[in-house]
C-alpha positions as CSV (number, residue, x, y, z in Angstrom):
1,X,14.7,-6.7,63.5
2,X,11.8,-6.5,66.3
3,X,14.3,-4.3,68.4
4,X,15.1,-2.3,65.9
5,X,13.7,1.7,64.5
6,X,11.4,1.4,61.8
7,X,11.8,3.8,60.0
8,X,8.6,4.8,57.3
9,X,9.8,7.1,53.7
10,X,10.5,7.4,50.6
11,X,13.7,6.7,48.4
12,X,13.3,10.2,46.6
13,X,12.3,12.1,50.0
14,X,15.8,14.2,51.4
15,X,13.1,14.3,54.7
16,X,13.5,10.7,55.2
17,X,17.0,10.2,53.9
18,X,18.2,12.8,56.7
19,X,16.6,10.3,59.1
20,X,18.1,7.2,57.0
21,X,21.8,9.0,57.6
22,X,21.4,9.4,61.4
23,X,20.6,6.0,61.7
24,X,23.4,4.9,59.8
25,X,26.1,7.3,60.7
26,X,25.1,6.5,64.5
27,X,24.8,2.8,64.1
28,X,21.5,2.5,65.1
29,X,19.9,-0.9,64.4
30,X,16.7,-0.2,61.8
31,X,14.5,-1.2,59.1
32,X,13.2,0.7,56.3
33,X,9.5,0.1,55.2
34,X,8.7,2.1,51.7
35,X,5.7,3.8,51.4
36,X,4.5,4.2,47.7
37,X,3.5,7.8,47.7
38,X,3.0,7.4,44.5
39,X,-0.3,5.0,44.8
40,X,-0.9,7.0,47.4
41,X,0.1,4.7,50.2
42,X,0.5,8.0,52.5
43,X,-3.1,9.1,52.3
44,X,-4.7,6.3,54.0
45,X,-4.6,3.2,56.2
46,X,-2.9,2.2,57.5
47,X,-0.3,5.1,57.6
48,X,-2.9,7.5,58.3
49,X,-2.4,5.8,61.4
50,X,0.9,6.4,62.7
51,X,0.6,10.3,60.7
52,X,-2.7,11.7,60.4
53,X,-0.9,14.4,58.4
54,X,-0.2,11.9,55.8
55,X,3.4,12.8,55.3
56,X,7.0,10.9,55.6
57,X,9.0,10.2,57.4
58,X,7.6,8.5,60.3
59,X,9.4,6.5,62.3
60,X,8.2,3.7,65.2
61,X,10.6,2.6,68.7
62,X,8.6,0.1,70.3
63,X,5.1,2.3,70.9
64,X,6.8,5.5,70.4
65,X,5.5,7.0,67.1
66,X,7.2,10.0,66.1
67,X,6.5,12.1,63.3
68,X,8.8,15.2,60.9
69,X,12.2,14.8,60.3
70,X,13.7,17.2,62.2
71,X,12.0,15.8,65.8
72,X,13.0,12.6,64.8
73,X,16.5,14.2,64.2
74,X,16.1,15.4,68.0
75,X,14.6,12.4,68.8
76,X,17.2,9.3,67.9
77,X,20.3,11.8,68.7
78,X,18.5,12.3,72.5
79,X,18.0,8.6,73.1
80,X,20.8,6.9,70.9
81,X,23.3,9.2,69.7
82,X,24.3,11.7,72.0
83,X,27.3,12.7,70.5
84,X,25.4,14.2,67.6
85,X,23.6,16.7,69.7
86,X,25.5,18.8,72.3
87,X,24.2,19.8,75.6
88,X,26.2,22.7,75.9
89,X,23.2,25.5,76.0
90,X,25.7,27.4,73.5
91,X,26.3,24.7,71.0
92,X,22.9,22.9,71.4
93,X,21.1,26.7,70.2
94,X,23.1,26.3,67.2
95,X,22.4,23.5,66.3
96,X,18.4,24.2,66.2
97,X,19.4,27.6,64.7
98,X,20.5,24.9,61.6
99,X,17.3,22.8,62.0
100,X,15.2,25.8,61.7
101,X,17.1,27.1,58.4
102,X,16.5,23.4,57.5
103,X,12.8,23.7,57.7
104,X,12.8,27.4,56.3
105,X,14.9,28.3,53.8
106,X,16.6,24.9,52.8
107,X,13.1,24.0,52.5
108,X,11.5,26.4,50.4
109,X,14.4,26.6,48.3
110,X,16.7,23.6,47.2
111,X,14.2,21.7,48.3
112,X,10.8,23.2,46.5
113,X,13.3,23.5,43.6
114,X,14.3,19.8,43.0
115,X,10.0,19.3,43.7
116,X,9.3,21.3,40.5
117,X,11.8,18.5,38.3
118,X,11.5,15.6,39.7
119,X,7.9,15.9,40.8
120,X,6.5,18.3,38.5
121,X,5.3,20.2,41.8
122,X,3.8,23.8,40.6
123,X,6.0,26.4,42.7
124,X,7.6,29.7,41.5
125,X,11.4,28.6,40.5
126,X,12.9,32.3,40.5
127,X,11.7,32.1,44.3
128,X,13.1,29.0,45.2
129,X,16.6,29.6,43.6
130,X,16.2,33.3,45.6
131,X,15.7,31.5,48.9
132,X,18.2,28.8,48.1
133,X,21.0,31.6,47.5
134,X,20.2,33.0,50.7
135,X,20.5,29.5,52.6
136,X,23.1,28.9,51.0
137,X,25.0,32.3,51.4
138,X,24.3,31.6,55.5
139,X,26.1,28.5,55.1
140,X,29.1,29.5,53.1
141,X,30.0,32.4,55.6
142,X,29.4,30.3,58.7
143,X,31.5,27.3,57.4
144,X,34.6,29.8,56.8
145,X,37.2,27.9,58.7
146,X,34.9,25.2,59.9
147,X,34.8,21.2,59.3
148,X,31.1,21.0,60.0
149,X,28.2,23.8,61.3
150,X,28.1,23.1,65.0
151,X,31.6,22.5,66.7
152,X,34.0,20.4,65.6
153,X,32.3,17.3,65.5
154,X,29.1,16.2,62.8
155,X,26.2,16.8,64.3
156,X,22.5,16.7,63.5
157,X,22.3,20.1,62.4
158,X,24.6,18.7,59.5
159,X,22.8,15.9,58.5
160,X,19.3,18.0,58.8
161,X,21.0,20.6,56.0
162,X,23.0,17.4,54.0
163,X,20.4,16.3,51.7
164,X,18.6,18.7,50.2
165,X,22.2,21.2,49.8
166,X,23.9,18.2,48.1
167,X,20.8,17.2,45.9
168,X,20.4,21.2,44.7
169,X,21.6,20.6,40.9
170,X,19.0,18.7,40.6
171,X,16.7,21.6,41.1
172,X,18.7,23.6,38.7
173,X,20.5,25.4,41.3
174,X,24.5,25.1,41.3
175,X,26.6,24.7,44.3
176,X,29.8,26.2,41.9
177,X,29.9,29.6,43.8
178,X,29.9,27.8,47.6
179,X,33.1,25.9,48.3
180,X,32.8,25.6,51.8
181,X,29.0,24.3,51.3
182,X,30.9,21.8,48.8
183,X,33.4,21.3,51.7
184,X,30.9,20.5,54.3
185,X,29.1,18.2,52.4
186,X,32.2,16.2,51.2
187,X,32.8,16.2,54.8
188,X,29.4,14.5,55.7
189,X,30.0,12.0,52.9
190,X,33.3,11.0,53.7
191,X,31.7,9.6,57.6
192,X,31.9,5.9,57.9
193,X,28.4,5.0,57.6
194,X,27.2,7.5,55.2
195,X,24.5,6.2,53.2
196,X,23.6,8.7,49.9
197,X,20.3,9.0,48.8
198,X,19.4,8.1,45.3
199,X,20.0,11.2,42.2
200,X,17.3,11.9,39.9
201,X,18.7,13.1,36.8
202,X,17.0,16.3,36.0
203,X,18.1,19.7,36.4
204,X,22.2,20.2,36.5
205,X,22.0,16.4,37.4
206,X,20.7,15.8,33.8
C-alpha cells in the first residue's frame, strides 16, 4: 500500500466518508487508518501533526498532507479523477456553488442534526431541521429533471452533499417530502464502487 492515499477518519464521520466515496467511486488505490476520536486520538500526537486543528479527515499522498474534506474533494478529483470535476468555468462554478452549500447549510443542518443523536452534541434542533429544509429545498428544485447536481455526469459536488442528505433520518429529519433529493441519492448509490457509510440507529433510523 506504500503508493497508495492514506486516508485519516472516522467510521461515523459523513466528512471522511465523502472522502472514502471519491476514492472508491474513482478507483483510487488507498488505505484507511481509524482515528479513535473517541479516546481522543485527534487531540494529540501524533495526529496533531498532520492537523493542528485536530479534526478528520486528513489525508497523506506521498509528503502532501492535506486537510478538510471538501479540498481533499478538490484535491484527489484535480490529480486523480478528473472526470469528477469539470473545467468548464460554467460547470466547474457549480460545482463549488454545491461544496459551499456542503459546508453551510448541509452542515449546520442534517449534519449538526444527526450530531445531537448520535453524539449527544448540544445544538438547537428546531434550527438545524430549519437549515436542513432550506438545503434541502435548494436541492429538490435544482434536481428537477436532473440525474445528478452538476451536468450529467456524478461529480464531486455529489459526493460532497451524499452523506450527510442520505444519513438525515438519523437526525430526525425526513427526506419524505424531497423525491428528487431521494432520486439523487439513489443515483449516487447505485455507482459501481459506492461504498455507504455505516447507520446509527437513532432518530427516524431508530
Amino acid at each position: 500500500m506504500s503508493n497508495s492515499i492514506r486516508i485519516h477518519g472516522f467510521p461515523l464521520s459523513g466528512h471522511s466518508h465523502r472522502v472514502e466515496l471519491l476514492a472508491n467511486l474513482a478507483g483510487i488505490a488507498h488505505e484507511v487508518i481509524t482515528v479513535d476520536l473517541a479516546a481522543g486520538a485527534h487531540k494529540e500526537e501524533p495526529f496533531l501533526s498532520l492537523n493542528p486543528a485536530g479534526q478528520v479527515p486528513v489525508i497523506e499522498d506521498g509528503d502532501t498532507v492535506i486537510a478538510d474534506s471538501n479540498a481533499i474533494l478538490v484535491y484527489l478529483a484535480r490529480k486523480y479523477a478528473p472526470s469528477f470535476l469539470p473545467t468548464d468555468p460554467v460547470l466547474e462554478a457549480e460545482v463549488q456553488k454545491f461544496l459551499s452549500l456542503a459546508a453551510g447549510e448541509i452542515a449546520f443542518g442534517p449534519a449538526a442534526a444527526r450530531l445531537i443523536n448520535v453524539f449527544n452534541a448540544p445544538f438547537d434542533a428546531e434550527f438545524c431541521a430549519a437549515t436542513a429544509a432550506t438545503a434541502f429545498g435548494k436541492i429538490e428544485a435544482h434536481m428537477e429533471g436532473r440525474e445528478f447536481l452538476v451536468g450529467t455526469e456524478p461529480s464531486i459536488a455529489d459526493i460532497a452533499i451524499y452523506s450527510y442528505s442520505a444519513h438525515a433520518p438519523e437526525g430526525g429529519i425526513s427526506l419524505e417530502a424531497y423525491p428528487n433529493l431521494r432520486r439523487l441519492l439513489a443515483n449516487i448509490e447505485g455507482l459501481k464502487g459506492f461504498k455507504a457509510m455505516p447507520v446509527t440507529k437513532v432518530g427516524l433510523a431508530a
